[in-house]
C-alpha positions as a Markdown table, in Angstrom:
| # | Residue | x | y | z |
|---|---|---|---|---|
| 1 | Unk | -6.1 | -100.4 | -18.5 |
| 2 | Unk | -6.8 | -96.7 | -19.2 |
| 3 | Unk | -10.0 | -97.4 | -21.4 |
| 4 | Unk | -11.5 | -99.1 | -18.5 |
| 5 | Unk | -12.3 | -95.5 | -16.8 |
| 6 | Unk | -12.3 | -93.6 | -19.8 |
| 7 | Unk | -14.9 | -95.2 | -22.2 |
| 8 | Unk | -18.1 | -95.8 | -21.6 |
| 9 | Unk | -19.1 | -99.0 | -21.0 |
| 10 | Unk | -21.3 | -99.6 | -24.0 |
| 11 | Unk | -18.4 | -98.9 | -25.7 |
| 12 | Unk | -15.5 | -100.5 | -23.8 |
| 13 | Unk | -15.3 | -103.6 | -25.8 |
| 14 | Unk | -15.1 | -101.9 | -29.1 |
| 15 | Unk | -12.8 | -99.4 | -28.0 |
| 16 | Unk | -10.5 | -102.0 | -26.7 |
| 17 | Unk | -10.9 | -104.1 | -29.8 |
| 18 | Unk | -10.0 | -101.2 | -32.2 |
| 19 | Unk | -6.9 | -100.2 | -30.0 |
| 20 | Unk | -5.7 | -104.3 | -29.8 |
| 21 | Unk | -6.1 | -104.0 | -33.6 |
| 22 | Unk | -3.7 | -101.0 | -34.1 |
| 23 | Unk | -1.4 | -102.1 | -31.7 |
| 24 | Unk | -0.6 | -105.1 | -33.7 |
| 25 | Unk | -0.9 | -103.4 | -36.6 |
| 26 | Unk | 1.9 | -101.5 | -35.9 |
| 27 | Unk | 4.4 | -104.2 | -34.3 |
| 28 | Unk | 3.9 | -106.0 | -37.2 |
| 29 | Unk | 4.9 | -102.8 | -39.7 |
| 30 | Unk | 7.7 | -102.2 | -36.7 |
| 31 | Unk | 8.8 | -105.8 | -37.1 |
| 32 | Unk | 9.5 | -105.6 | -40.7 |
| 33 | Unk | 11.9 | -103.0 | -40.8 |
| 34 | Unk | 13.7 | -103.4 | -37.3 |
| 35 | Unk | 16.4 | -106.0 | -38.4 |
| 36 | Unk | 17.8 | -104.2 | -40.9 |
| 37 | Unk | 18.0 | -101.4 | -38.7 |
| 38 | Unk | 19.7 | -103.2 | -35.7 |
| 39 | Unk | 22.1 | -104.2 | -38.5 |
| 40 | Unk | 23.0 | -101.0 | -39.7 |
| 41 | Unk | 22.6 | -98.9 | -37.2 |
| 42 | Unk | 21.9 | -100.6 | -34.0 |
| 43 | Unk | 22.3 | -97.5 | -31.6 |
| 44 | Unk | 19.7 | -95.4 | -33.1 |
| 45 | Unk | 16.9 | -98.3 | -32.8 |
| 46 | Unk | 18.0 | -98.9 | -28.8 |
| 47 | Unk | 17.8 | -94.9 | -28.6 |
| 48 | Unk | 13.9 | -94.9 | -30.1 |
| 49 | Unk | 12.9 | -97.8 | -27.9 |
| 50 | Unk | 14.9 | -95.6 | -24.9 |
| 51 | Unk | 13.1 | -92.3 | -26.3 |
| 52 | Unk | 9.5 | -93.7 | -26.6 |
| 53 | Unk | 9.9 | -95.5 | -23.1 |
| 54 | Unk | 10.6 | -92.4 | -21.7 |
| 55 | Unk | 7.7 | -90.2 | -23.3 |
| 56 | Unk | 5.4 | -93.6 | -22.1 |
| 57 | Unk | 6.5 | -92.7 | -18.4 |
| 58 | Unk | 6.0 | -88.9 | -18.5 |
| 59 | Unk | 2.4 | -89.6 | -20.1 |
| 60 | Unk | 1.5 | -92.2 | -17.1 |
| 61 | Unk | 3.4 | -89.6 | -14.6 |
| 62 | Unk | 1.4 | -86.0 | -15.5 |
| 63 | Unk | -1.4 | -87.0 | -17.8 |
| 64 | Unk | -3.2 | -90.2 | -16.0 |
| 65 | Unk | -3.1 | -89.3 | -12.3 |
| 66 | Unk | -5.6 | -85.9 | -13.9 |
| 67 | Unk | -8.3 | -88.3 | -15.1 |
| 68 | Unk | -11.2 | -89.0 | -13.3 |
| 69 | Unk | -11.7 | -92.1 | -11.6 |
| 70 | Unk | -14.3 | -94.4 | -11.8 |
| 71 | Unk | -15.3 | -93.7 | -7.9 |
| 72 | Unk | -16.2 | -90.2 | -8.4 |
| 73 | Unk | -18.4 | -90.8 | -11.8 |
| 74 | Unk | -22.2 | -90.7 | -11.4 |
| 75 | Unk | -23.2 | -94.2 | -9.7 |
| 76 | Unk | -26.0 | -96.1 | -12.5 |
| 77 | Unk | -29.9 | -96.2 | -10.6 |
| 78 | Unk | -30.5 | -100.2 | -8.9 |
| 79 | Unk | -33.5 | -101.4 | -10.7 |
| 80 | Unk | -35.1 | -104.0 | -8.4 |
| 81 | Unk | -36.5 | -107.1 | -10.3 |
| 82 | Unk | -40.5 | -107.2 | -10.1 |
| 83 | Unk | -40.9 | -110.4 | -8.1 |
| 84 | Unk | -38.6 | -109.5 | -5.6 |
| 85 | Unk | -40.3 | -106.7 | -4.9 |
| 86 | Unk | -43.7 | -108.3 | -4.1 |
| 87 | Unk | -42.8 | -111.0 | -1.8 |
| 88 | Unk | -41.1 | -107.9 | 0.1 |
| 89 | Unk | -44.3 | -106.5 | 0.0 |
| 90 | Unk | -46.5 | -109.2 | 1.4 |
């Protein structure tokens, strides 16, 4: 949702692509290891999860609300197609 006001839009799709990428990346190296820790030691792995949802809030709560927003970037120039503007014309 971020990258939506924070990349430009030439770049959006990629940006998104790459991040979808890691993310799954990463659950899947996450999902390998995670039962054997919930079977030795399940209160540490329900303390990360607690831990990283908690650094996930405070991000979203100081970090985001600073960014600029799509309404007060630069608006892109209307180009008006060439036909359209003759029969205006006439």
């Amino acid at each position: 949702m971020w990258s939506q006001e924070l990349v430009p839009t030439l770049l959006r799709t990629s940006s998104q692509g790459l991040t979808l990428a890691f993310a799954r990346v990463v659950t899947a190296l996450v999902a390998v290891v995670v039962p054997t820790l919930l079977v030795a030691h399940s209160a540490y792995v329900f303390g990360a999860v607690l831990a990283l949802a908690v650094v996930a809030v405070v991000i979203g709560q100081a970090w985001i609300p600073r960014l600029p927003k799509a309404r007060d970037l630069q608006t892109p120039p209307v180009v008006a197609d060439q036909p359209t503007a003759a029969v205006r014309d006439a």
